[in-house]
N, C-alpha and C positions, 0 to 999 in steps of 0.2 A: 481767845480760843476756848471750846467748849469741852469738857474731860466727863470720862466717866470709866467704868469697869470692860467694856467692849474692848474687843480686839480688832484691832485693822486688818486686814488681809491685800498682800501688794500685787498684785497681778501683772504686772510687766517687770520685766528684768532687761532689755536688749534695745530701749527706750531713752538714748540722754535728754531726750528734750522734753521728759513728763512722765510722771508715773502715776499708774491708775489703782487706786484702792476700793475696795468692797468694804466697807463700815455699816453697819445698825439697817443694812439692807437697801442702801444706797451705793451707788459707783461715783468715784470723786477722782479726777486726773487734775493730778497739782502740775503745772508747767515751770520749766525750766527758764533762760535765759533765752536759749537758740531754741526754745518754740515758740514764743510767743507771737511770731510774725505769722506762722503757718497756723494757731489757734485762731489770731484775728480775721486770716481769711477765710478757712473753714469757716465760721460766724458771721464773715459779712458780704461775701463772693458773690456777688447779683447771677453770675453763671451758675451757683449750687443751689438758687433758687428752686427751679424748678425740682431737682429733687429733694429736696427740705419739703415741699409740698406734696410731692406721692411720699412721704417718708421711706426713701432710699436712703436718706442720713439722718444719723441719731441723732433723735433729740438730746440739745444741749443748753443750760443755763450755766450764767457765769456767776460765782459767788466769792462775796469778800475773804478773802486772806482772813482777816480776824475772826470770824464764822464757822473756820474748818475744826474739826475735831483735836484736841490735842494728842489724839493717838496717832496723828499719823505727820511721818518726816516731813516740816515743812521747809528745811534750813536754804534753801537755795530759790524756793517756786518763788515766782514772781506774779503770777495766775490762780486762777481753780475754777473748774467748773465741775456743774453733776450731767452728768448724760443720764438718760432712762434706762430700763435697766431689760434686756431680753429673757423672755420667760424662761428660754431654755439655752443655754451656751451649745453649741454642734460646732463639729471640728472637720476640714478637710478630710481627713478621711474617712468622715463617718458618712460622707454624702456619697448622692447615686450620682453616675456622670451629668446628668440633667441639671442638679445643683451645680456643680463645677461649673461648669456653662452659664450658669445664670448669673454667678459672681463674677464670672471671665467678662461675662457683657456688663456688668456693672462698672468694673471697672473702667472697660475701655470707654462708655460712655464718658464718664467722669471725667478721664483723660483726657479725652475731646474739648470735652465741655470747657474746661481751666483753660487750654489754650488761648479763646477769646479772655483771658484777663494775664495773661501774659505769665501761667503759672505749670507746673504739671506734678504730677504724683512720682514722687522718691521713690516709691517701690509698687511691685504687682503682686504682693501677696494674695491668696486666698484668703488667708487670717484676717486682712483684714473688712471682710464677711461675715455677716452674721445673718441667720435669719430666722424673721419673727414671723410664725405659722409659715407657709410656703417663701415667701417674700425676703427678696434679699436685702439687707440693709448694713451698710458702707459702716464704719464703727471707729476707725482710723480717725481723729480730731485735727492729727500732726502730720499726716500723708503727704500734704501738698506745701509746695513755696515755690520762690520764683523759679522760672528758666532764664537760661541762660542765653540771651538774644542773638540772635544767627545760629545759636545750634541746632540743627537738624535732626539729632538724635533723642528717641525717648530711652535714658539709659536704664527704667528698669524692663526693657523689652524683653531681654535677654532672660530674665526671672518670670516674664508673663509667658515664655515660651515653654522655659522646665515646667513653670509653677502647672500650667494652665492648658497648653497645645500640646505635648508629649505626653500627660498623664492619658488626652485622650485621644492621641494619637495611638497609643500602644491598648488600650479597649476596641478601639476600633479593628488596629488590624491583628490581636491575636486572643483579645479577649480576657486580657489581663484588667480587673477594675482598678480604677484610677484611687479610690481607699488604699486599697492596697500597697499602690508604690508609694502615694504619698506617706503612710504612716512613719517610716524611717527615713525619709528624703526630707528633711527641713529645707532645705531647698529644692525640691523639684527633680526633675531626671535629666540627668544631661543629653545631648546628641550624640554623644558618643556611646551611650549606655541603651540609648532607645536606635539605633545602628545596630549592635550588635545582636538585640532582640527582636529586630523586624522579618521577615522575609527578606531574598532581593527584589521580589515582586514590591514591596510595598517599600522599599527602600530607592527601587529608581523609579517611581511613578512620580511622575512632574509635579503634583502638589506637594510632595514632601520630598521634596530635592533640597529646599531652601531651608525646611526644618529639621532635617538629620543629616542627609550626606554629604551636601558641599559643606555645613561644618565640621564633620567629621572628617573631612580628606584637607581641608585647607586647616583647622588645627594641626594636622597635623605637619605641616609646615609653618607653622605661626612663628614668629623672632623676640614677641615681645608679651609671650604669656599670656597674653587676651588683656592685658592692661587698658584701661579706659585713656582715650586719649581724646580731647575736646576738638574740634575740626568746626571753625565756627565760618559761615557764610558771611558777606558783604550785607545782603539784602534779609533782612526778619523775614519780611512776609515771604520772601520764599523759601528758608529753613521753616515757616508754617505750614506751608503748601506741604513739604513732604512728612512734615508730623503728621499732617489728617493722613496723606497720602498710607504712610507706616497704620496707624489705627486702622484703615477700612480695610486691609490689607491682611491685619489679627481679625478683625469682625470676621474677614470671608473664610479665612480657617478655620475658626473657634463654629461657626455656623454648621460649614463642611460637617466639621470630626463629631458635633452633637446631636447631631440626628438621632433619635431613638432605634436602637437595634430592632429588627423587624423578628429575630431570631425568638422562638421561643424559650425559656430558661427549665429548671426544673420543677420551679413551684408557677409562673407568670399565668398555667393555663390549671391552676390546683382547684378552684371553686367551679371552674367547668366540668374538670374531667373527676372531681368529686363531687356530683351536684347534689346537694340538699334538693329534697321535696320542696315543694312548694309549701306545705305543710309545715315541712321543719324548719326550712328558712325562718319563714314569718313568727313560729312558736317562738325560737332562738331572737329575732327585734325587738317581741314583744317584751320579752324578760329584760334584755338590756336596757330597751326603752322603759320599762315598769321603772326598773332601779335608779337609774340617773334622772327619770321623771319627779322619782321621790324625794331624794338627797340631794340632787344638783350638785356635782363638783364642777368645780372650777377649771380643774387640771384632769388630766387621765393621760395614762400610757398605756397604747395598746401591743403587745407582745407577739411577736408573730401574727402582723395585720393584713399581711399576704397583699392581696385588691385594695386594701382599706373600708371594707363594705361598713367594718362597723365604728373604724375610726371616725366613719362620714358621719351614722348616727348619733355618737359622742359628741360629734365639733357640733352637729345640727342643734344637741341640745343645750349647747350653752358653754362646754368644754375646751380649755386649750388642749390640745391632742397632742402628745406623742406618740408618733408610730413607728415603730421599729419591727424588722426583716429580715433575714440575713440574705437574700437575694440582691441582688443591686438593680438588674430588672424591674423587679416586681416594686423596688420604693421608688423607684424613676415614676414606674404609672402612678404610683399611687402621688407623687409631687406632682404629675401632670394634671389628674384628678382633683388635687386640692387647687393648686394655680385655678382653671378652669373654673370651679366653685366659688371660689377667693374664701375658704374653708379652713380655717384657725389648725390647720395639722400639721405640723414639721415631722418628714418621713425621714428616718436614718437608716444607715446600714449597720446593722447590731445583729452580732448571735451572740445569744446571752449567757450560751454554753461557753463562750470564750470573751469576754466582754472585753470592749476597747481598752487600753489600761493607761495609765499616765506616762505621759513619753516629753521628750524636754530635759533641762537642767534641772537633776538630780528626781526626775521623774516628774517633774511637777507645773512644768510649765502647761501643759494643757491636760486637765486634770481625768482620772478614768471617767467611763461612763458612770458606773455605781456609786461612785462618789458624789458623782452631779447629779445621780439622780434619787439618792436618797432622801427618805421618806420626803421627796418632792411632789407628789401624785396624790392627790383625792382617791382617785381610783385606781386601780390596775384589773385590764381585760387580760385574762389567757383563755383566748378559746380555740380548741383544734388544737395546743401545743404541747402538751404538757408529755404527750405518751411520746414525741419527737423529740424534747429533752432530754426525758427518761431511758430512752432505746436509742435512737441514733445516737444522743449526747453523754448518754451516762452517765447522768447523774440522777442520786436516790434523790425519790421522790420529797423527802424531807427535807431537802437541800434546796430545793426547788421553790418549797412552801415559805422556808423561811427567807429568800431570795425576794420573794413578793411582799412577805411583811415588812422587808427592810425598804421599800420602794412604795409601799402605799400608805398614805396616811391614816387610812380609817375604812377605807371597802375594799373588796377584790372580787371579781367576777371571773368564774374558771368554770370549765367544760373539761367534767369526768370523763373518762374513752375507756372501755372496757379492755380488757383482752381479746374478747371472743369480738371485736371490731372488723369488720373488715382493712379499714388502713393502720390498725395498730398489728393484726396480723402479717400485712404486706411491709414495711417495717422491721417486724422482727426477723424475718428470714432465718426461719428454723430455730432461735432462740427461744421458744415459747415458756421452756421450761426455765427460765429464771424470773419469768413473772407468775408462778404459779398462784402466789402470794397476793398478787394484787387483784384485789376487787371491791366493789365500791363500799363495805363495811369498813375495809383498812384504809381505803382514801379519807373516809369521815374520819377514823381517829386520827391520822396523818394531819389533817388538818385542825383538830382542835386544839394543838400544840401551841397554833397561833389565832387562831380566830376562832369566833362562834360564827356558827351555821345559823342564820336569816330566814334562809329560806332555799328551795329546789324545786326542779320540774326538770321533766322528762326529756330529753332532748330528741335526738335523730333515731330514728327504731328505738329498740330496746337497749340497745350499750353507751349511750350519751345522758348525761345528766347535765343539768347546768344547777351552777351554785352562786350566790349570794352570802358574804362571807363577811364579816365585823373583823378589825383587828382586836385582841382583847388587851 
């Protein structure tokens, strides 16, 4: 074993059969005893082929025992390998319903798939999802081992249902986003809970009879607690028959319930019905384009990216993109957008006025957003947002500034909004008088608290600047 001053960081806890640690910028899952059957197949499953080759599943190398780091607990592993490591860790509930869906179908693909080698997935988590630019990718090593021949049943259905069909079942019919319930539901919603919050319209419509109310009325005559009880068939191959049958069965739900809402939101139609000039638009590329043409970053988070018009520009130029929203709308198009391009942006749902925060055992099992996104970013875009923090969000300006320097490595790209604005006036709603203060001499000193000023230009009429900003 190899030693040094570094610290290991453990990342699973809920895990007997491996634990994954983050050392010297690497990820290392040491295996247990009872994983090593399900590591092997992960690694050699001629059915996981095919997605090892779109990279739907992480890359994985296997590494000797003697090779691992002496920082980290090796008393028991019998294994190690390093998986690759995803730019940016996103959490079920920071996705728009669009993602849910996309790892709902990963999943159930996958499930499918193991059946022709006689194997299936132990659980339906979303977690264990990740995805790299728009793209989902499977991240679980230990998810799968054998089935149990003649049985019929995929038993973590029941979790693909909370986890995956009721988060978007209840967006669908009342508009509730699926972020939302998951953040405090580590396991999902139950039938009984998405029953009490539907309609009866949408409670006895015959596609969701079998997903809320017949369980909801026959729990409640249940005798044996919902306990798992194995019921195994004479003939395999036809407990396989109703496996696929059970899968296309989730596919035609999870299809149903994700269709993109046709509704409009309150920001989905904001670059229309706030239309930049043709003039200002183009001035506002130029700048962005000048900047990232010069410096090239790697990475960028763009902040209230609404459309994504300019997280497009970003990933075009060479940038892994985060794009964060607080609409769930508006980052659904904008993941639609990226898929479509096949455009290095991962869209979240974030207001940054309330940022995600660490939830788990003892807060920390999926870590806040600022935390993970600290000084992670080459650059940071805030354009159009800042007077919507300030005013809708309430937070001083200063707060705001320094928010961004703790998120950007070395640039920040930010767009001034005057008072005398038209949408910073519609906004304030008769509050005018607590920003008497602000105007664009106070926003330069505001900002050289943490950065030096690069450069400016003019932006939309006369009340828009845009800035180019150093951290110092």
């Amino acid at each position: 074993m190899n030693s040094s001053n570094k610290m290991a960081e453990k990342l699973t806890l809920r895990d007997p059969a491996g634990q994954l640690y983050k050392f010297d910028g690497r990820l290392i899952r040491i295996i247990q005893p009872d994983g090593l059957a399900n590591l092997n197949f992960f690694l050699e499953s001629d059915s996981l082929g095919p997605f090892r080759d779109d990279n739907q599943l992480i890359k994985t190398r296997q590494i000797k025992l003697a090779d691992l780091p002496a920082e980290l607990d090796n008393s028991r592993g019998v294994a190690a390998v390093d998986h690759d490591v995803i730019p940016f860790v996103s959490y079920p509930h920071e996705w728009p319903p669009e993602m849910l869906a996309a790892a709902g179908r990963l999943t159930l693909d996958l499930a499918e798939a193991v059946l022709n080698d006689d194997a299936e997935l132990k659980d339906a988590k979303p977690d264990n999802v990740l995805f790299n630019g728009p793209s989902p990718v499977f991240v679980d090593a230990l998810s799968f081992e054998p089935r149990e021949k003649g049985n019929p049943i995929w038993r973590a259905e029941g979790q693909f249902i909370r986890m995956f069909l009721l988060p978007l079942l209840l967006y669908k019919g009342t508009g509730m986003p699926p972020g939302e319930l998951l953040l405090n539901r580590a396991d999902g919603v139950e039938p009984e809970e998405a029953y009490e919050i539907l309609s009866w319209g949408n409670r006895l419509a015959p596609a969701n009879l079998g997903l809320v109310t017949l369980p909801k009325v026959f729990g409640q005559f249940s005798q044996d607690g919902g306990v798992y009880k194995s019921r195994l068939l004479e003939s395999d191959e036809k407990a396989k028959f109703i496996l696929r049958a059970t899968y296309r069965r989730l596919r035609r739900h999870l299809n149903r319930l994700s269709q993109p809402k046709t509704k409009n939101s309150e920001w989905s139609n904001y670059m229309q019905e706030n239309t930049y000039s043709a003039e200002g638009l183009t001035s506002k590329e130029s700048f962005v384009t000048s900047a990232i043409s010069e410096f090239g970053p790697k990475t960028a988070l763009d902040i209230g990216c609404n459309t994504g018009h300019f997280s497009a520009i970003l990933a075009k130029n060479g940038a892994d993109v985060v794009a964060v929203d607080l609409d769930p709308v508006v980052i659904g198009s904008v993941w639609r957008m990226a898929q479509e391009n096949d455009a290095k942006i991962l869209p979240l749902v974030q207001n940054l006025t309330q940022p995600s925060p660490g939830i788990g055992w003892k807060n920390n099992e999926k870590l806040s957003f600022l935390s993970r996104a600290n000084k992670k970013f080459d650059i940071v875009v805030m354009l159009a947002v800042i007077h919507h923090m300030m005013v809708t969000g309430g937070i001083p300006l200063e707060e705001i500034l320094s928010l961004a320097a703790s998120l950007s490595q070395k640039w920040l790209i930010i767009e001034f909004v005057a008072k005398e604005d038209p949408m910073f006036l519609k906004i304030c709603r008769g509050r005018e008088n607590l920003y008497e203060w602000f105007d664009q001499p106070a926003f330069e000193v505001a900002c050289l608290k943490n950065f030096e000023i690069i450069r400016k230009a003019a932006g939309e009429g006369s009340t828009r600047v845009l800035y180019l900003l150093k951290i110092k």
